[in-house]
C-alpha positions in Angstrom: 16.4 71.6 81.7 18.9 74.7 81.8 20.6 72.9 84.6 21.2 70.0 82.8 22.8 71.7 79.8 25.3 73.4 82.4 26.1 70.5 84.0 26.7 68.1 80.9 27.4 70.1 77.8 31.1 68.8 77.9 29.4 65.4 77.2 26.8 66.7 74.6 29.8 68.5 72.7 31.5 64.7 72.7 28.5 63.4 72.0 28.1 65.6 68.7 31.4 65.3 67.6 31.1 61.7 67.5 27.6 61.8 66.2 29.1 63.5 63.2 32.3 61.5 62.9 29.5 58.4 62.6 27.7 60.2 60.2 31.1 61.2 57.7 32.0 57.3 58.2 28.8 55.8 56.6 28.5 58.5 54.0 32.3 57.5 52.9 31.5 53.9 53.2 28.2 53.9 51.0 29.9 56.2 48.4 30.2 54.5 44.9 34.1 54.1 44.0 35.3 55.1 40.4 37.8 53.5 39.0 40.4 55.4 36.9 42.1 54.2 33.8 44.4 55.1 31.2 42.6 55.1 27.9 45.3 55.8 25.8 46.5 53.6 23.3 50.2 52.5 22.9 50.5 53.9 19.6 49.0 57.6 20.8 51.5 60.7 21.1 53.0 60.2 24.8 52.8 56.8 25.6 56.3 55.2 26.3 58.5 54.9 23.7 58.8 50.7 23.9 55.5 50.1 24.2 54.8 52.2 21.1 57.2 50.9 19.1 56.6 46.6 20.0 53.1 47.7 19.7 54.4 48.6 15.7 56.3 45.8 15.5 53.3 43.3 16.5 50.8 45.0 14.4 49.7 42.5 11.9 50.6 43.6 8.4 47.8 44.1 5.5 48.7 41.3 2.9 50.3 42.8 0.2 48.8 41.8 -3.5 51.1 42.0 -6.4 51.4 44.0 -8.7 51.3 42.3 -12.4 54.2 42.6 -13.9 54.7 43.3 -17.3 55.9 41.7 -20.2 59.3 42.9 -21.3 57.9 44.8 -24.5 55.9 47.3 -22.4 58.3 47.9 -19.7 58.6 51.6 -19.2 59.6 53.1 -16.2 56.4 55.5 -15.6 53.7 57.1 -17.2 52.1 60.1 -17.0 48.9 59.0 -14.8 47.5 62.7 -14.8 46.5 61.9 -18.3 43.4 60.5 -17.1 40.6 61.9 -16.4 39.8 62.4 -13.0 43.4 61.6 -11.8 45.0 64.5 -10.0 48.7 64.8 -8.9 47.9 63.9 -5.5 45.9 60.5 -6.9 48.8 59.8 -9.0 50.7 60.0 -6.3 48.7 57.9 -3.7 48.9 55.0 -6.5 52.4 55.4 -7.0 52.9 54.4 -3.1 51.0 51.3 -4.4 53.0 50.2 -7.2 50.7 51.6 -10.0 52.9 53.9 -12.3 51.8 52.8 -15.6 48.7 52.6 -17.8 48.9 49.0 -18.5 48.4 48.7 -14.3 45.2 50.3 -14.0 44.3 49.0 -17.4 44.4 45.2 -16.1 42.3 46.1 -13.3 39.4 43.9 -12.4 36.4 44.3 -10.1 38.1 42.8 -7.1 41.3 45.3 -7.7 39.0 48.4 -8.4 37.7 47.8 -4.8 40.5 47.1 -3.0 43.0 50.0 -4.9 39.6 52.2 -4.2 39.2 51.5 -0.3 42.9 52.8 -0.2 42.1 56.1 -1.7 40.2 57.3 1.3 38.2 61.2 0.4 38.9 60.0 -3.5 37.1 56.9 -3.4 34.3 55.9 -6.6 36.8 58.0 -8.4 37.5 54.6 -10.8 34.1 53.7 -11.6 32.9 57.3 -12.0 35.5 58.8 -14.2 35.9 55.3 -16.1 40.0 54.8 -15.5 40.3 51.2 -16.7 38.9 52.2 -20.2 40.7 55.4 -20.5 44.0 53.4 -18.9 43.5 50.6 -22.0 43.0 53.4 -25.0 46.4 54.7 -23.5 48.4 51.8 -22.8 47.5 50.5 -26.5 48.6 54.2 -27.9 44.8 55.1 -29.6 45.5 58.6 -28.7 42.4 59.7 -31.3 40.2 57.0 -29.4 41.2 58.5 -26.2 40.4 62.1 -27.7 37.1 61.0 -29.1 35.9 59.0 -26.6 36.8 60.9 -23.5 38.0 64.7 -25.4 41.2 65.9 -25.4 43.4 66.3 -22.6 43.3 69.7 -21.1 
């Protein structure tokens, strides 16, 4: 058996080396393929500058509701929104972005309007309901300063 190695080990050697090129062939062939994608979205930080900005431009817009408008009696520019309880600067200022400004707004509201002006206040939302705006809102659109006091104490 010695002999035989010395005689045809060139051949083994070629006989290995293909052996293991086989081998490396129908591991790479049964391999599962991933495929790689780009999961960012047009509008993300990065992504080109036209897509990102048609991507804006085809975005479908929220309908818009009006605001009602006031009679010309009541028109003022602004009110002071803080005055109610439970509405903070930042509220105040949310709402303005809205077109609310002015008691008689928020004191019109009905339960359709309460839900879809409280969706839009996002960490601040049951704030209406729980802190009662729409009554406070009508006691100070109509001016009843002591019903606003004794109903829901003074401002502070």
């Amino acid at each position: 058996m010695p002999e035989l190695i010395e005689l045809y080990w060139p051949y083994l050697l070629i006989a290995l080396a293909v052996g293991i090129a086989v081998a490396w062939l129908i591991f790479v062939s049964n391999r599962k393929t991933s495929v790689l994608t780009d999961r960012r979205d047009v509008l993300d930080e990065g992504a080109e500058r036209a897509q990102r900005n048609q991507a804006l431009i085809d975005a479908a817009a929220k309908p818009v509701e009006a605001v009602p408008v006031p009679t010309p009696a009541a028109v003022t520019l602004e009110d002071d929104l803080t005055r109610i309880k439970g509405l903070g600067p930042k509220i105040a200022t949310m709402l303005a972005g809205m077109g609310v400004t002015r008691f008689d707004h928020i004191a019109q509201w009905n339960d359709a309007e309460i839900d879809r002006i409280d969706a839009q206040l996002g960490r601040f939302s049951g704030r209406i309901r729980r802190d009662n705006w729409v009554a406070q809102a009508k006691l100070l659109a109509a001016g009843d300063e002591a019903g606003f006091a004794g109903t829901f104490g003074k401002e502070g």
